[in-house]
N, C-alpha and C positions, 0 to 999 in steps of 0.2 A: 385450814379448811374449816367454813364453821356448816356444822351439822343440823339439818333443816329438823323442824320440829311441826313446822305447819304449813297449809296449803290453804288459799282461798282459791275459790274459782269463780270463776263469771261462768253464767249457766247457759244463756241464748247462745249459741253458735259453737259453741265450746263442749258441753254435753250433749245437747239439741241441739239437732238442724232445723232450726226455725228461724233464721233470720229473714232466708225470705219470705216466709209467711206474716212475720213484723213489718216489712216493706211493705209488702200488698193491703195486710190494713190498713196502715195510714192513707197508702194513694186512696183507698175506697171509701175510708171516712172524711175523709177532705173532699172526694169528688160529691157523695154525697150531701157536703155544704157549699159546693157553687166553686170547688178550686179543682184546676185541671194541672194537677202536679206528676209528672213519669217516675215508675218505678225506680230508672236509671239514677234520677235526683235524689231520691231517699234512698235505697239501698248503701250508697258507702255510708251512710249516719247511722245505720244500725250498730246499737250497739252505746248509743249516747239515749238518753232520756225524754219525751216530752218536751221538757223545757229547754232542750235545744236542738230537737228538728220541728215546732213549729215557728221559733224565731228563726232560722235559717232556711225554710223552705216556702215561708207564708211572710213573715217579719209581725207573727201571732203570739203574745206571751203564754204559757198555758193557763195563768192564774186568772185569763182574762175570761167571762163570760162564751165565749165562741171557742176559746183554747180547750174549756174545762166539756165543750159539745164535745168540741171533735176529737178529747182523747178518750171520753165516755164511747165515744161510739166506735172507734178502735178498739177500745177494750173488749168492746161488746163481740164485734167483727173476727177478732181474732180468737176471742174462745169460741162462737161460734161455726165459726166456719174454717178453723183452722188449725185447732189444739186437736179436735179427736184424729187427726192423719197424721198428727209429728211423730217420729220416730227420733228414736236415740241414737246418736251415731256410735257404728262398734266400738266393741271394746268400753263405751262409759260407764258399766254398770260393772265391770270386770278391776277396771282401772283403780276407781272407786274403792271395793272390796280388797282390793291390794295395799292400796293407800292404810286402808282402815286397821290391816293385818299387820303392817306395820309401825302401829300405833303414833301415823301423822293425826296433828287434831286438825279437821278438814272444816271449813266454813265454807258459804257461798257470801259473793258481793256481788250485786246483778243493780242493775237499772233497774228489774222488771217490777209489778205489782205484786205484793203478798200473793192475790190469789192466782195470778199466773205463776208465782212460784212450784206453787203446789201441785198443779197442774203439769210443768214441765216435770217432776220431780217422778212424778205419778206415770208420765211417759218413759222415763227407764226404769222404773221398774219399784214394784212393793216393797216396800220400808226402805226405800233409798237413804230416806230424811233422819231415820236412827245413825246415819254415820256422819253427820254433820252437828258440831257445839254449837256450832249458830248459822242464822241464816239473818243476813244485814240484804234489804231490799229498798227501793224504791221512798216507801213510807218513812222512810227512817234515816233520809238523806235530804237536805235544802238543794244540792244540784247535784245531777249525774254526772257521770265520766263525761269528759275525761280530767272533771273535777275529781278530788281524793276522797270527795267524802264518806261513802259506801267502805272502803278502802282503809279508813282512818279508821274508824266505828270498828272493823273487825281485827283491826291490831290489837286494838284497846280490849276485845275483850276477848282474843286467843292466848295472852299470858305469855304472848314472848314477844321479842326485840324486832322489827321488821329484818336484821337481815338475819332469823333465824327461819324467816317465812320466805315463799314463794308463791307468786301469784300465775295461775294458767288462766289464760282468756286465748280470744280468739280475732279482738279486734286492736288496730291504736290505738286507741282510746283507754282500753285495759290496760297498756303498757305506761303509756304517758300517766293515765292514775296513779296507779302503783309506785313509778318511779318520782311520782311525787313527796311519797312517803318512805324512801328510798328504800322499797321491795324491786327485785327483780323478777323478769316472769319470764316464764316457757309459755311461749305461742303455738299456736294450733293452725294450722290450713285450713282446717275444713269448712273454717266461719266465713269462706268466699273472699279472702282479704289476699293481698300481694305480698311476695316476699319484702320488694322493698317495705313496705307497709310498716311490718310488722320488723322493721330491721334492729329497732332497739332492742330486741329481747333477747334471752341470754342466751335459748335455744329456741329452734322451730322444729316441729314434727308434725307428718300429716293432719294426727288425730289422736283419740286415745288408743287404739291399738297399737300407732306406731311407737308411741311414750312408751305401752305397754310393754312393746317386744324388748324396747333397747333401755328397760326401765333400770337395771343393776347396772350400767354402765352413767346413769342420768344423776344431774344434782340432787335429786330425792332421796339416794342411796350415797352418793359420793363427797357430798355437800359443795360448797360454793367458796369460791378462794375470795381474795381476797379484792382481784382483780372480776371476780360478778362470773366465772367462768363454770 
């Protein structure tokens, strides 16, 4: 069994329930430049970056002129109108402090933007950020998941071997990243994804309460054979 040392997490759907509040912006910033796109169509893409849900929903690059509108205006959209209602889903701020008491070294790797980082961060709760070595975000990757890059970046600087780490997300995209750089991950429910979905990962649990409850029996505490189990 090799004995885990570290935990990245992917932050939107995963700690926060805000994926569909990610959804909703986009639809509202595109409708407000002349594109009549359904929630239905962006919601499974939550959880991939800009630069690829407005080519697969638009055939828009985002580096383009009109791509660089309408993610500014999402940006805008969602911390407006969206950041001050999101809530932490249970258990995240609990989970977290457990992780921390056990001296995993914790990172985030998100799609999101620096400052909606902070933002979600600030949504479970004051000085979350003190139990994280790093936080690899959006800025600081050429393409999102379920490209590795976000993924790559925080192997490189948590100081161990990918299979001493373990990745929690909540979407495929989080998995398929990961096991690019052959981490494996515990999946979450609560990011609105399907069991098939999320069928690559090593375990599924509702959320973080449910990690929480059956955490001394979980790869966290037991560590991970040889076989990813």
């Amino acid at each position: 069994m090799t004995q885990i040392r570290g935990v990245i997490f992917d932050l939107d759907g995963t700690l926060v329930e805000s994926n569909d509040a990610h959804a909703h912006a986009w639809v509202q910033a595109m409708e407000e430049q002349g594109y009549n796109v359904s929630f239905e169509t962006v919601r499974p893409l939550i959880g991939m970056g800009g630069d690829k849900v407005l080519p697969q929903t638009l055939g828009i690059a985002k580096d383009t002129e009109e791509g660089k509108r309408i993610s500014q205006r999402r940006k805008e959209i969602f911390r407006q109108r969206y950041v001050p209602h999101l809530r932490a889903f249970p258990g995240a701020r609990e989970l977290l402090e457990r992780m921390h008491e056990q001296a995993l070294k914790l990172l985030i790797a998100t799609s999101a933007e620096p400052d909606e980082v902070q933002a979600l961060l600030r949504v479970i709760g004051p000085h979350v950020d003190r139990w994280f070595s790093d936080i690899i975000s959006a800025q600081e990757a050429s393409h999102s998941k379920p490209d590795p890059d976000v993924i790559s970046v925080a192997v490189e600087r948590s100081g161990s071997s990918p299979q001493e780490l373990v990745m929690i997300g909540d979407t495929p995209y989080d998995i398929e990243a990961a096991a690019k750089v052959n981490i494996k991950t515990i999946a979450f429910r609560c990011g609105g994804f399907r069991d098939e979905d999320l069928a690559r990962a090593m375990m599924i649990y509702d959320g973080p309460t449910d990690l929480l409850a059956r955490y001394d029996t979980s790869a966290l505490v037991k560590g991970i054979s040889e076989r990813g189990e």
